[in-house]
mmCIF file of the protein (N, C-alpha, C, O) and its ligand, coordinates in Angstrom:
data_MODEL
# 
_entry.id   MODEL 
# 
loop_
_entity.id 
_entity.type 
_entity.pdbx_number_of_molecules 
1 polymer     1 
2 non-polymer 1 
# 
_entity_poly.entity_id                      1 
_entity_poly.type                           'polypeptide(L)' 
_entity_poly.nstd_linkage                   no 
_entity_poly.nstd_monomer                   no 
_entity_poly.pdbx_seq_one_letter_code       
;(UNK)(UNK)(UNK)(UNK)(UNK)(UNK)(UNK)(UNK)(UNK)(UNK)(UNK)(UNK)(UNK)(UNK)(UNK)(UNK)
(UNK)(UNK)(UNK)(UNK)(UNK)(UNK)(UNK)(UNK)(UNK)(UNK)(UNK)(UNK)(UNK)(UNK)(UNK)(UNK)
(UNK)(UNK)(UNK)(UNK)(UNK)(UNK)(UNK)(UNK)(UNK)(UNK)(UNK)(UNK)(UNK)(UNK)(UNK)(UNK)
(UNK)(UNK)(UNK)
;
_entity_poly.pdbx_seq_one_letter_code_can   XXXXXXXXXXXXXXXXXXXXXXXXXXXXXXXXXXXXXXXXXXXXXXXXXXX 
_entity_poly.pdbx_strand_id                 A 
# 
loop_
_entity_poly_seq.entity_id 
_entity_poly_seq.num 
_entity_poly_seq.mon_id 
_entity_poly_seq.hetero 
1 1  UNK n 
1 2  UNK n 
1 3  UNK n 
1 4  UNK n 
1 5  UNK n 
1 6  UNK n 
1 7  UNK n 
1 8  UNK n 
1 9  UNK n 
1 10 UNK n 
1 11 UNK n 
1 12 UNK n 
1 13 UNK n 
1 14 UNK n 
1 15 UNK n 
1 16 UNK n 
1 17 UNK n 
1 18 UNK n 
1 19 UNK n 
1 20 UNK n 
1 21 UNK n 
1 22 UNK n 
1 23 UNK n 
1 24 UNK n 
1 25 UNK n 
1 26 UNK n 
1 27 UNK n 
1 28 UNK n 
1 29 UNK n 
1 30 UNK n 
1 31 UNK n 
1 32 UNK n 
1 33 UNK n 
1 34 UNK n 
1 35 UNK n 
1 36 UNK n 
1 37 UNK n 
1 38 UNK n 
1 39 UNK n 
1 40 UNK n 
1 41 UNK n 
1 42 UNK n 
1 43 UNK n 
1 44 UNK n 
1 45 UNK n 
1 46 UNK n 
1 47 UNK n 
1 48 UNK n 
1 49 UNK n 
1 50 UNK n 
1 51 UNK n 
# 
loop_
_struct_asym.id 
_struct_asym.entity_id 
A 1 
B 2 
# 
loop_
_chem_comp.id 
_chem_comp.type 
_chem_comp.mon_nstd_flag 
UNK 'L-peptide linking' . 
ZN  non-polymer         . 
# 
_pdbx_entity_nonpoly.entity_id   2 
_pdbx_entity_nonpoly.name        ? 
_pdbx_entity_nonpoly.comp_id     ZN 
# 
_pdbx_nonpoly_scheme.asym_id         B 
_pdbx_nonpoly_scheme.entity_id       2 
_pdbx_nonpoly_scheme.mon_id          ZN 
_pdbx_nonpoly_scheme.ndb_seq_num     1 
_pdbx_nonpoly_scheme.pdb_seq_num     101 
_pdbx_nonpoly_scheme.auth_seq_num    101 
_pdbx_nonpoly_scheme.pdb_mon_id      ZN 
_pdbx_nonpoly_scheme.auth_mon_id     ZN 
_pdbx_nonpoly_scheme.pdb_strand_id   A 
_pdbx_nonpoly_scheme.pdb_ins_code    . 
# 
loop_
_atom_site.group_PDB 
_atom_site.id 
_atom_site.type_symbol 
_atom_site.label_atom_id 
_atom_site.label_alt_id 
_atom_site.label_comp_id 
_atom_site.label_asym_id 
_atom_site.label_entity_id 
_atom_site.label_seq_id 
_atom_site.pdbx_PDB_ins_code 
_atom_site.Cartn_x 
_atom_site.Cartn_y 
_atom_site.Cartn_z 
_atom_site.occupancy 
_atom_site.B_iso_or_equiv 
_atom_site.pdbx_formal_charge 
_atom_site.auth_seq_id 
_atom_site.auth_comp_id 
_atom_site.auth_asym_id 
_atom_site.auth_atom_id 
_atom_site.pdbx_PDB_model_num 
ATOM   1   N  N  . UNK A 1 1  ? -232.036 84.297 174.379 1.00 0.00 ? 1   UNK A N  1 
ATOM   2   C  CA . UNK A 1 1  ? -233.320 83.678 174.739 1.00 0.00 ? 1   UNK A CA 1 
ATOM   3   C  C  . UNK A 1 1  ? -233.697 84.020 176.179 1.00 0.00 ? 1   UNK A C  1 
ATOM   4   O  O  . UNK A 1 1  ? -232.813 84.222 177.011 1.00 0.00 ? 1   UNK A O  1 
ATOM   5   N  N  . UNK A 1 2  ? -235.221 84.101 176.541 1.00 0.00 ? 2   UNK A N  1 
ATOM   6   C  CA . UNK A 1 2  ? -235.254 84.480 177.551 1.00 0.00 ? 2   UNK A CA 1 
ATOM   7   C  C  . UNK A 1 2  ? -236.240 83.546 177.934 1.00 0.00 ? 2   UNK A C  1 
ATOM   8   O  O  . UNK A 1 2  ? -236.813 82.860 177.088 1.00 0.00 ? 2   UNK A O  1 
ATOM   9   N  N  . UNK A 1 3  ? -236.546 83.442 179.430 1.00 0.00 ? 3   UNK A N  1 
ATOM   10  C  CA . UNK A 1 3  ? -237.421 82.657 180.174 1.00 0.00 ? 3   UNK A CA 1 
ATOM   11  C  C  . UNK A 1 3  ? -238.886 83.409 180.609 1.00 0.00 ? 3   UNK A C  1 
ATOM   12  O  O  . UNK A 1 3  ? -238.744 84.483 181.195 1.00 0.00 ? 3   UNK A O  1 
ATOM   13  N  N  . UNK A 1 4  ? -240.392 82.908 180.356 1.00 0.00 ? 4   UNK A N  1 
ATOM   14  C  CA . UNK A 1 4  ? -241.040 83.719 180.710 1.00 0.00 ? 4   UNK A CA 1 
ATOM   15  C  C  . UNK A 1 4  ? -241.987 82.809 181.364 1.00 0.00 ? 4   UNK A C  1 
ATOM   16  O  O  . UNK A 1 4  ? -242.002 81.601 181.132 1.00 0.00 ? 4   UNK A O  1 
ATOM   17  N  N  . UNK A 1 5  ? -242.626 83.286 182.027 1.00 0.00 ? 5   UNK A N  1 
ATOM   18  C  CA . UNK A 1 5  ? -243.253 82.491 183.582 1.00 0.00 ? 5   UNK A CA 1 
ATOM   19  C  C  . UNK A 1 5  ? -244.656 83.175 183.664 1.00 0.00 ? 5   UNK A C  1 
ATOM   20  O  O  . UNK A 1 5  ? -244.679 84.210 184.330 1.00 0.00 ? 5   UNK A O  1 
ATOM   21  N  N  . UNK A 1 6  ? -245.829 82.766 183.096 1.00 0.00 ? 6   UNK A N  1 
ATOM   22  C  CA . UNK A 1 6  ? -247.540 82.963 183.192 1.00 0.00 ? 6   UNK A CA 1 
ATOM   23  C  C  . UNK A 1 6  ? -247.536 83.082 184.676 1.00 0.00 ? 6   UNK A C  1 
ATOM   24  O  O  . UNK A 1 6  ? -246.990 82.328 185.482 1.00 0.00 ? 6   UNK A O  1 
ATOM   25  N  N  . UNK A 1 7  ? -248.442 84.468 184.968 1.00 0.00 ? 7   UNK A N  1 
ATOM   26  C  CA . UNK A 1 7  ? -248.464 84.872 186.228 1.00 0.00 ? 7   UNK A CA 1 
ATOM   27  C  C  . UNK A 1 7  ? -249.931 84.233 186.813 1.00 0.00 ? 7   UNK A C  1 
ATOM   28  O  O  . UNK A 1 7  ? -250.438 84.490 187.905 1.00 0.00 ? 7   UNK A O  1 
ATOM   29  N  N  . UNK A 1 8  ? -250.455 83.330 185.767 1.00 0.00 ? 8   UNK A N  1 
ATOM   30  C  CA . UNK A 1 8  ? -251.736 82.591 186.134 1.00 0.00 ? 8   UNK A CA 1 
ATOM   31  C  C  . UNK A 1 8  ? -251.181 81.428 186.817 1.00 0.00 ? 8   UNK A C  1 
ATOM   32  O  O  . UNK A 1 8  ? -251.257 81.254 188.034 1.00 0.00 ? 8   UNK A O  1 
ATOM   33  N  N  . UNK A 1 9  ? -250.653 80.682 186.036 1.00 0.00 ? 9   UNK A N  1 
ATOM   34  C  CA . UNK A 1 9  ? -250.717 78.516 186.633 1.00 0.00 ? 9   UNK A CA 1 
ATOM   35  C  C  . UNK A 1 9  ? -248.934 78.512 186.396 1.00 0.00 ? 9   UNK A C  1 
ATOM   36  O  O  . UNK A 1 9  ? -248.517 77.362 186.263 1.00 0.00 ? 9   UNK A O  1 
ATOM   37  N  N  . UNK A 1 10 ? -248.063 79.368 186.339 1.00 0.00 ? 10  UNK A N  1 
ATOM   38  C  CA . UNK A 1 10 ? -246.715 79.353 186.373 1.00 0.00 ? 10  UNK A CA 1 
ATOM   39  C  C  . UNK A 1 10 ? -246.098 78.303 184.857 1.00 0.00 ? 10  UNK A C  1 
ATOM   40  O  O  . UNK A 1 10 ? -245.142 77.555 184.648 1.00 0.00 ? 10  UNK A O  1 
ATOM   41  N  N  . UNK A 1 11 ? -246.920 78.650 184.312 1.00 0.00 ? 11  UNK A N  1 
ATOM   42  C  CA . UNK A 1 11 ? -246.102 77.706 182.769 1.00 0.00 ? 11  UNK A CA 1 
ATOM   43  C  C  . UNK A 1 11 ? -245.152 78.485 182.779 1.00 0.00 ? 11  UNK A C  1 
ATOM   44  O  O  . UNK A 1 11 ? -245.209 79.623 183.243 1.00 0.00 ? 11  UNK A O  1 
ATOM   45  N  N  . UNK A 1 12 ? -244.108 77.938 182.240 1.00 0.00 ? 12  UNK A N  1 
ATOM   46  C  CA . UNK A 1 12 ? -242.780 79.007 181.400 1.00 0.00 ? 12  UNK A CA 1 
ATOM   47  C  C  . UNK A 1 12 ? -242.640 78.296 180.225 1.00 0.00 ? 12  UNK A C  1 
ATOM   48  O  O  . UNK A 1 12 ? -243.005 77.139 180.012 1.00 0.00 ? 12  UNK A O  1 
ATOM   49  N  N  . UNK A 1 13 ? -241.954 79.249 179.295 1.00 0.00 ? 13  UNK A N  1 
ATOM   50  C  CA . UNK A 1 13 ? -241.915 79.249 177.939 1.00 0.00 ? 13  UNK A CA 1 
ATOM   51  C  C  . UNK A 1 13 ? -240.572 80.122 177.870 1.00 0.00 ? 13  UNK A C  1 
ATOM   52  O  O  . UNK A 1 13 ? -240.252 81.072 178.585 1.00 0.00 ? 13  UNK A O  1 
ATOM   53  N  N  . UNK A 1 14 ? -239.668 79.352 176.485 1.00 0.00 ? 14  UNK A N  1 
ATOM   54  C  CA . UNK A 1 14 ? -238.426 79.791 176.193 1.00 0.00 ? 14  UNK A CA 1 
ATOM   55  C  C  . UNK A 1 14 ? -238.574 80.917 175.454 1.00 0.00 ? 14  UNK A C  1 
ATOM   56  O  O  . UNK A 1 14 ? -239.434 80.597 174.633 1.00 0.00 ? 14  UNK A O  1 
ATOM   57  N  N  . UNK A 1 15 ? -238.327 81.804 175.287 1.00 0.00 ? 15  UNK A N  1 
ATOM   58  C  CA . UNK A 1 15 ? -238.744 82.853 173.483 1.00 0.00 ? 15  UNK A CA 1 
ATOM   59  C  C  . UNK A 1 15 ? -238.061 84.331 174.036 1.00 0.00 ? 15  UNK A C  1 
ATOM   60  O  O  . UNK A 1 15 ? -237.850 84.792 175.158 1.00 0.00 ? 15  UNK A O  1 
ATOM   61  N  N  . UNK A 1 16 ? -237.828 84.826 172.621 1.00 0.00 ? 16  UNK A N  1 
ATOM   62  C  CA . UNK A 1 16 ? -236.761 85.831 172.757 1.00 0.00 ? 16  UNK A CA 1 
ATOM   63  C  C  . UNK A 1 16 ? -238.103 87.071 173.315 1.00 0.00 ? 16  UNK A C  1 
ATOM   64  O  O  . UNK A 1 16 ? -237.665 87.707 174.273 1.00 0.00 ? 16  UNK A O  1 
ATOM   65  N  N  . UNK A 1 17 ? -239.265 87.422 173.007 1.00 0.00 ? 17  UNK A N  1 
ATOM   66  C  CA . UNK A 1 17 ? -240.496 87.643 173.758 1.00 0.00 ? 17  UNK A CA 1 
ATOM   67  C  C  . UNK A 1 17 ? -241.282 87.451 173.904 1.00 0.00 ? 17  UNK A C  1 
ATOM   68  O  O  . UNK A 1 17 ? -241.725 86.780 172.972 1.00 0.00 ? 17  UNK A O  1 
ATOM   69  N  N  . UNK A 1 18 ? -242.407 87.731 175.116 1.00 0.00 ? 18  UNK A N  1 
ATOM   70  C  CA . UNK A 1 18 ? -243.486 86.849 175.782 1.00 0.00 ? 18  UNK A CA 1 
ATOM   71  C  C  . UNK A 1 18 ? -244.560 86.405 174.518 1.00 0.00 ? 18  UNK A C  1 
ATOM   72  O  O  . UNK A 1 18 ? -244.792 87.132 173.552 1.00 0.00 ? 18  UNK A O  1 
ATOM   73  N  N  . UNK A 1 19 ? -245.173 85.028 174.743 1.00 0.00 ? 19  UNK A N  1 
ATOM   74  C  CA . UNK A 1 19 ? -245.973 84.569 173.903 1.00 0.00 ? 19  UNK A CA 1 
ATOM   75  C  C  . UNK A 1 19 ? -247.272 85.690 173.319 1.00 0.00 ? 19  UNK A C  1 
ATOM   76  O  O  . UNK A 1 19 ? -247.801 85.786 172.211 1.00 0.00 ? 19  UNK A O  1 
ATOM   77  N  N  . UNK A 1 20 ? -247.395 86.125 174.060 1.00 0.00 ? 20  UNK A N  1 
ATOM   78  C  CA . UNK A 1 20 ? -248.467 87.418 174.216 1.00 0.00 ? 20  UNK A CA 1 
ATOM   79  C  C  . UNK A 1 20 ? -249.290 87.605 175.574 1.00 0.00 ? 20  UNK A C  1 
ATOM   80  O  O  . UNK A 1 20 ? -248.810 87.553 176.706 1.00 0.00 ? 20  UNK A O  1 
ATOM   81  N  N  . UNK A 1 21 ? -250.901 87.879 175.163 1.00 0.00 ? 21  UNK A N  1 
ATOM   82  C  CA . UNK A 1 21 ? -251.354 87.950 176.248 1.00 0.00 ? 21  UNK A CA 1 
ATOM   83  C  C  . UNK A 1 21 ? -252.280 86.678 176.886 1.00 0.00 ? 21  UNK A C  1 
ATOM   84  O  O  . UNK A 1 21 ? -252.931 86.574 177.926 1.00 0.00 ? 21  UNK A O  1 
ATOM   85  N  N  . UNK A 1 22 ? -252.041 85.848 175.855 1.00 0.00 ? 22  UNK A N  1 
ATOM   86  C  CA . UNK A 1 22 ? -252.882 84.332 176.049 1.00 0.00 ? 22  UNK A CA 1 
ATOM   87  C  C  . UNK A 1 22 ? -251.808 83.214 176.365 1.00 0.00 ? 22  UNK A C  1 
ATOM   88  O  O  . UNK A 1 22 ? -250.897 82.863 175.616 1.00 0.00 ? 22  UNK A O  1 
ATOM   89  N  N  . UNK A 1 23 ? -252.079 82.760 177.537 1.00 0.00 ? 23  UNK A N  1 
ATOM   90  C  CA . UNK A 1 23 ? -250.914 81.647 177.701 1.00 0.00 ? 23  UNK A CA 1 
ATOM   91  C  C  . UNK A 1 23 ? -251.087 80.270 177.203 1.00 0.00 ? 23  UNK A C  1 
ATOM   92  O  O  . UNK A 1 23 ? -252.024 79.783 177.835 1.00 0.00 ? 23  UNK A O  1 
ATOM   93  N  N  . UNK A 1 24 ? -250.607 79.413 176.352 1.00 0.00 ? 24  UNK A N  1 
ATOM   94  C  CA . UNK A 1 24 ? -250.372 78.797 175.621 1.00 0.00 ? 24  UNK A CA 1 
ATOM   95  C  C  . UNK A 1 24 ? -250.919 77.506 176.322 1.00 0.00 ? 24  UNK A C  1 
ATOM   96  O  O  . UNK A 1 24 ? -251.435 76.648 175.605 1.00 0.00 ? 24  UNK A O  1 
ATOM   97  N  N  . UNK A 1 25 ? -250.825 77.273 177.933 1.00 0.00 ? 25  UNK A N  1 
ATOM   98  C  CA . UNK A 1 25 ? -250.953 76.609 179.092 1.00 0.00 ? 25  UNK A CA 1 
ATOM   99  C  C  . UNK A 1 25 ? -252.264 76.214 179.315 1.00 0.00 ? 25  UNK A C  1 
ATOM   100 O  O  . UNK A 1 25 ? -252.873 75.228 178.900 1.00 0.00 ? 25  UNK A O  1 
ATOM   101 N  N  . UNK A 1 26 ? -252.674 77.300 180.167 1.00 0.00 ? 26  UNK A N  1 
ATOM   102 C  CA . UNK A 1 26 ? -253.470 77.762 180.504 1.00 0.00 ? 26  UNK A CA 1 
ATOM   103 C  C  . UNK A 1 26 ? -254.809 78.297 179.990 1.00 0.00 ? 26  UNK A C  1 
ATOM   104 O  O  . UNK A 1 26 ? -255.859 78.100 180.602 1.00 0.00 ? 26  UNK A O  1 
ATOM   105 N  N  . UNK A 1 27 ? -254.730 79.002 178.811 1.00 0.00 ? 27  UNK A N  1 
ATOM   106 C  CA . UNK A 1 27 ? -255.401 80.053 177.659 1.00 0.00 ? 27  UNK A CA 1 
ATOM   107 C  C  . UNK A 1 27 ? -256.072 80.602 178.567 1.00 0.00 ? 27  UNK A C  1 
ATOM   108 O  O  . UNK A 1 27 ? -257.287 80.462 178.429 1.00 0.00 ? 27  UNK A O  1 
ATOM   109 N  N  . UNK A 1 28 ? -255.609 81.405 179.797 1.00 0.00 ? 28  UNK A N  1 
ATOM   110 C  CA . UNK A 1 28 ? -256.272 82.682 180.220 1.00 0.00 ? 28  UNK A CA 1 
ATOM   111 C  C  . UNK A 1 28 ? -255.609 84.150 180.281 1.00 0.00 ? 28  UNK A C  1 
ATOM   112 O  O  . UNK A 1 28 ? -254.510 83.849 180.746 1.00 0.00 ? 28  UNK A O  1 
ATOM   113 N  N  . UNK A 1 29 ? -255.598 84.658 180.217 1.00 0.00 ? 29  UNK A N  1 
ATOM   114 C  CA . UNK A 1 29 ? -255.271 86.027 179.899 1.00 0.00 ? 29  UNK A CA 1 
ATOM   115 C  C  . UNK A 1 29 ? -254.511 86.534 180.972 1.00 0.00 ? 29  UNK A C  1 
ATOM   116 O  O  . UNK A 1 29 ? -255.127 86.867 181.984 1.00 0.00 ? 29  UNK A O  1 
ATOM   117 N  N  . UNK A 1 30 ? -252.691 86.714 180.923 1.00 0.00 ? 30  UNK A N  1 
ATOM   118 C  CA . UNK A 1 30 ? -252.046 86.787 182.187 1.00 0.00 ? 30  UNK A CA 1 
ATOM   119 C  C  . UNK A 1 30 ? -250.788 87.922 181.610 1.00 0.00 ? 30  UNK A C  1 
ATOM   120 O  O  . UNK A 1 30 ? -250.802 88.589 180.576 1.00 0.00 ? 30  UNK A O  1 
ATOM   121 N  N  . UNK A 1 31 ? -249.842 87.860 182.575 1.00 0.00 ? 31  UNK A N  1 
ATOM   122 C  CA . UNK A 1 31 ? -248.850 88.957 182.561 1.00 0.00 ? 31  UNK A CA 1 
ATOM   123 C  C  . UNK A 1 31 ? -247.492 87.721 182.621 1.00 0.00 ? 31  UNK A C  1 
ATOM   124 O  O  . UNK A 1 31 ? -247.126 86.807 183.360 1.00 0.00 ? 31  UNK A O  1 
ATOM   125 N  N  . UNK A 1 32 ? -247.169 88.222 181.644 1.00 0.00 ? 32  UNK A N  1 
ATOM   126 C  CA . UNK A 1 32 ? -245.315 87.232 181.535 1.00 0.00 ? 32  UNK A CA 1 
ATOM   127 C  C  . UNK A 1 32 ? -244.117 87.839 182.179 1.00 0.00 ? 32  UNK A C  1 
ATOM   128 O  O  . UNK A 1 32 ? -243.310 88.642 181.712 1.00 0.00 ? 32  UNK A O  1 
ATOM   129 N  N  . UNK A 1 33 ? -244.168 87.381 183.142 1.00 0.00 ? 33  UNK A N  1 
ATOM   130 C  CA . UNK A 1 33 ? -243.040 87.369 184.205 1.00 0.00 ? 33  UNK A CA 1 
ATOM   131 C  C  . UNK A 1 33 ? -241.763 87.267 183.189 1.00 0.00 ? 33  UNK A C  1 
ATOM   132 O  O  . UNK A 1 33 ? -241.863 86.630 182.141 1.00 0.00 ? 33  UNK A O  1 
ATOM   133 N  N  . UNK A 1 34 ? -240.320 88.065 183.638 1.00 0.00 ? 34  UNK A N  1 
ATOM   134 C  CA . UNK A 1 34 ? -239.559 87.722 183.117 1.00 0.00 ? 34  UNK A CA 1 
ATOM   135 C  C  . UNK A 1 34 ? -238.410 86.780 183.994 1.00 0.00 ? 34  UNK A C  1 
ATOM   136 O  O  . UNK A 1 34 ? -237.569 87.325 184.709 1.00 0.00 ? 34  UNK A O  1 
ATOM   137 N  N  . UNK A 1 35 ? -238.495 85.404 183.845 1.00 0.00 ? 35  UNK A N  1 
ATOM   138 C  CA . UNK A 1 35 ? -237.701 84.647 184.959 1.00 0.00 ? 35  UNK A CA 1 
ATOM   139 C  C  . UNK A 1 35 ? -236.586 84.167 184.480 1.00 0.00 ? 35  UNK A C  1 
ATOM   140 O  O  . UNK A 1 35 ? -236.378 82.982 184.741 1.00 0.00 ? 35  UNK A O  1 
ATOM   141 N  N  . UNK A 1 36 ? -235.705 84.790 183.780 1.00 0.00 ? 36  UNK A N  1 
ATOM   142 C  CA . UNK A 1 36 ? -234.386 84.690 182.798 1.00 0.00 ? 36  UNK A CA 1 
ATOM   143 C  C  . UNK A 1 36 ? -233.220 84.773 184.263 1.00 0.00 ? 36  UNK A C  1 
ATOM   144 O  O  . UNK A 1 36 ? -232.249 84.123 184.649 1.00 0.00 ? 36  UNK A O  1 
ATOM   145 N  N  . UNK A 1 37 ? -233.575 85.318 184.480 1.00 0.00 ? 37  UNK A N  1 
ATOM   146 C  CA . UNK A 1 37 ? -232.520 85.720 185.889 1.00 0.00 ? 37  UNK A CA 1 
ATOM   147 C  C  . UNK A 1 37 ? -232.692 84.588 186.810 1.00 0.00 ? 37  UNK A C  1 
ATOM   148 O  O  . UNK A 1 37 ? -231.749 84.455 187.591 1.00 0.00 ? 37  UNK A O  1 
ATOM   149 N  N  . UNK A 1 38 ? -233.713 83.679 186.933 1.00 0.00 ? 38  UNK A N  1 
ATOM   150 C  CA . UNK A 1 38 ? -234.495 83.105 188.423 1.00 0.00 ? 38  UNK A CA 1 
ATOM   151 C  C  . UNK A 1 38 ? -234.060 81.848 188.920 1.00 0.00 ? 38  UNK A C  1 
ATOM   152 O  O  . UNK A 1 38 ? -234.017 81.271 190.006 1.00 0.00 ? 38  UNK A O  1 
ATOM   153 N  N  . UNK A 1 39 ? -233.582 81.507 187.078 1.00 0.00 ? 39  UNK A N  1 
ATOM   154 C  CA . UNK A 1 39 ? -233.383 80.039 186.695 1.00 0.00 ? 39  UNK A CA 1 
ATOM   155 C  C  . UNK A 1 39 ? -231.791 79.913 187.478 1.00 0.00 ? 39  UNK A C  1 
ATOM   156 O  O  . UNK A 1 39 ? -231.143 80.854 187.936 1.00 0.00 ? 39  UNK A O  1 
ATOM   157 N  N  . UNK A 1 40 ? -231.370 78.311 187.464 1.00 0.00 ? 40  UNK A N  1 
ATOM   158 C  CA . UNK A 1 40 ? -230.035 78.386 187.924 1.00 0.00 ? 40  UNK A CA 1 
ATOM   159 C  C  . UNK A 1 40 ? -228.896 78.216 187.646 1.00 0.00 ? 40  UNK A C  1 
ATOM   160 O  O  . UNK A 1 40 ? -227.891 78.139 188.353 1.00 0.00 ? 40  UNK A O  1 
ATOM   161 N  N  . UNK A 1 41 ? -229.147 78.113 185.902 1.00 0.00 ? 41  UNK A N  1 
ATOM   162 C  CA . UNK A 1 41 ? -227.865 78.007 185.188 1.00 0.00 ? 41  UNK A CA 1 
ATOM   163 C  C  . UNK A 1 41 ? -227.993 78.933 184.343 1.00 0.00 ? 41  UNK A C  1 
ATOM   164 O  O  . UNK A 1 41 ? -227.686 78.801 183.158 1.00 0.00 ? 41  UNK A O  1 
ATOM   165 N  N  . UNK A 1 42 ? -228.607 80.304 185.010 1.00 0.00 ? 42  UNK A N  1 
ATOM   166 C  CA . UNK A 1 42 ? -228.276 81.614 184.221 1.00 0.00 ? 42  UNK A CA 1 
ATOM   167 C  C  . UNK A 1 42 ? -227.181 82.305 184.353 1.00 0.00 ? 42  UNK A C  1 
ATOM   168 O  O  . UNK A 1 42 ? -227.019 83.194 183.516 1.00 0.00 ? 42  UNK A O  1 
ATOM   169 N  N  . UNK A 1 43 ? -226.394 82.170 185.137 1.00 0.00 ? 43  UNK A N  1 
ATOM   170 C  CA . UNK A 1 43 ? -224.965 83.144 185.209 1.00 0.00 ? 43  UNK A CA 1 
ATOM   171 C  C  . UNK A 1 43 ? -224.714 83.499 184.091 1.00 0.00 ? 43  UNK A C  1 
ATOM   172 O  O  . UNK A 1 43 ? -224.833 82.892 183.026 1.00 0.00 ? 43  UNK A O  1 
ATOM   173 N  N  . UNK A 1 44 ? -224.225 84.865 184.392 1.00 0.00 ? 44  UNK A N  1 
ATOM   174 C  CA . UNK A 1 44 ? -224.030 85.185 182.654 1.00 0.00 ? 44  UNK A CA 1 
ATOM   175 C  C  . UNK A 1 44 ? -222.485 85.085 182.526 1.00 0.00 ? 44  UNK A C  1 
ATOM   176 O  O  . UNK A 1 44 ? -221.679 85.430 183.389 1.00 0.00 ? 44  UNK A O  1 
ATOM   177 N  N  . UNK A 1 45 ? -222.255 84.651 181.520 1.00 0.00 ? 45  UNK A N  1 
ATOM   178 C  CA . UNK A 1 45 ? -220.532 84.048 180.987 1.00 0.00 ? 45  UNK A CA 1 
ATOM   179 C  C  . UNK A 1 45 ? -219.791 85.967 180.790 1.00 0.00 ? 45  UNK A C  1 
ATOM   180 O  O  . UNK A 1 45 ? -219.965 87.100 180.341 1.00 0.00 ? 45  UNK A O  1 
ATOM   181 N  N  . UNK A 1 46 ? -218.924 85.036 181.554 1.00 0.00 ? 46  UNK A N  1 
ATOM   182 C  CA . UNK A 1 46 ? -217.532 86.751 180.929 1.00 0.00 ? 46  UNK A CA 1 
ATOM   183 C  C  . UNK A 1 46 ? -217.873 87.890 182.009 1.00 0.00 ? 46  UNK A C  1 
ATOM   184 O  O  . UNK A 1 46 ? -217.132 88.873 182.026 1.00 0.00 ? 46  UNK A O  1 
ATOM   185 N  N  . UNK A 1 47 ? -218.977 87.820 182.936 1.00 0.00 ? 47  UNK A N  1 
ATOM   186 C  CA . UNK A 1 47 ? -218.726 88.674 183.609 1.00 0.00 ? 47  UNK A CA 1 
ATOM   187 C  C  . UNK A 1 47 ? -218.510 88.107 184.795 1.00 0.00 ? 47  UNK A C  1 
ATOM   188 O  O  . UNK A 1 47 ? -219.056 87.085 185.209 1.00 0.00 ? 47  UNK A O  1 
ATOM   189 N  N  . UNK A 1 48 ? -217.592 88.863 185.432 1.00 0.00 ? 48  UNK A N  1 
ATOM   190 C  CA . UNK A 1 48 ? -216.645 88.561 186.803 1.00 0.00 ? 48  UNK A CA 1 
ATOM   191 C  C  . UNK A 1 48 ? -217.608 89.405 187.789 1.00 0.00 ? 48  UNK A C  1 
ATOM   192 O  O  . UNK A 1 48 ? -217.997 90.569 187.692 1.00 0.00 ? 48  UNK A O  1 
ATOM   193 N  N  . UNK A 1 49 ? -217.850 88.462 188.732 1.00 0.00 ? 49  UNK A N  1 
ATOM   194 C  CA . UNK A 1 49 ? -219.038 89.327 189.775 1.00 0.00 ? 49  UNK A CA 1 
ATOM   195 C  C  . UNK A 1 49 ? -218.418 89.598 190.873 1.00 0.00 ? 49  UNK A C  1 
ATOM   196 O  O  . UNK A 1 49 ? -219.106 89.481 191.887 1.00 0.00 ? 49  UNK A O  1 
ATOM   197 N  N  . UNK A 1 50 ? -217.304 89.933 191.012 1.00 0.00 ? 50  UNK A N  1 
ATOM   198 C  CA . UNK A 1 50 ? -216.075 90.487 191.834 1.00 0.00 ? 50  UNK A CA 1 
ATOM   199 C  C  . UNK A 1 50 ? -216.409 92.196 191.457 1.00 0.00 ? 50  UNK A C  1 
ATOM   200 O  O  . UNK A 1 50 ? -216.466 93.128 192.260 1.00 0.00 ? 50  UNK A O  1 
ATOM   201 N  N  . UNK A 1 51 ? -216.581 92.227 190.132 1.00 0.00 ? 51  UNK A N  1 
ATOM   202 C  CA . UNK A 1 51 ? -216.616 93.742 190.013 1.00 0.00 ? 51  UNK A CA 1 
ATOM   203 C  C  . UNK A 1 51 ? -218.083 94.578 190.923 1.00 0.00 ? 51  UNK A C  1 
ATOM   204 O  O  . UNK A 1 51 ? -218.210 95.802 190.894 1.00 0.00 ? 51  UNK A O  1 
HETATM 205 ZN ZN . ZN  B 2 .  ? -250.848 80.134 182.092 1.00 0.00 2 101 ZN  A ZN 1 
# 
């Protein structure tokens, strides 16, 4: 699952991809940020960041 973040009014929405080009929020016509990384209980499991 990934995190996606309306580059209009900052809604985010959970989904494996972006809602489209209409934000669900908002309903204006924006670009879906991908903020999967941004959040703070994304660490990803099993990898050792030593490497
Ligand atoms: Zn929006």
């Amino acid at each position: 699952m990934n995190e996606w973040k309306c580059s209009n009014c900052g809604y985010v929405v959970s989904a494996e991809a972006p809602p489209g080009d209409t934000c669900p929020s908002c309903h204006e016509k924006c670009s879906w940020l991908n903020v999967t990384c941004y959040i703070p209980d994304c660490a990803p499991e099993g990898v050792d960041k030593r490497l």
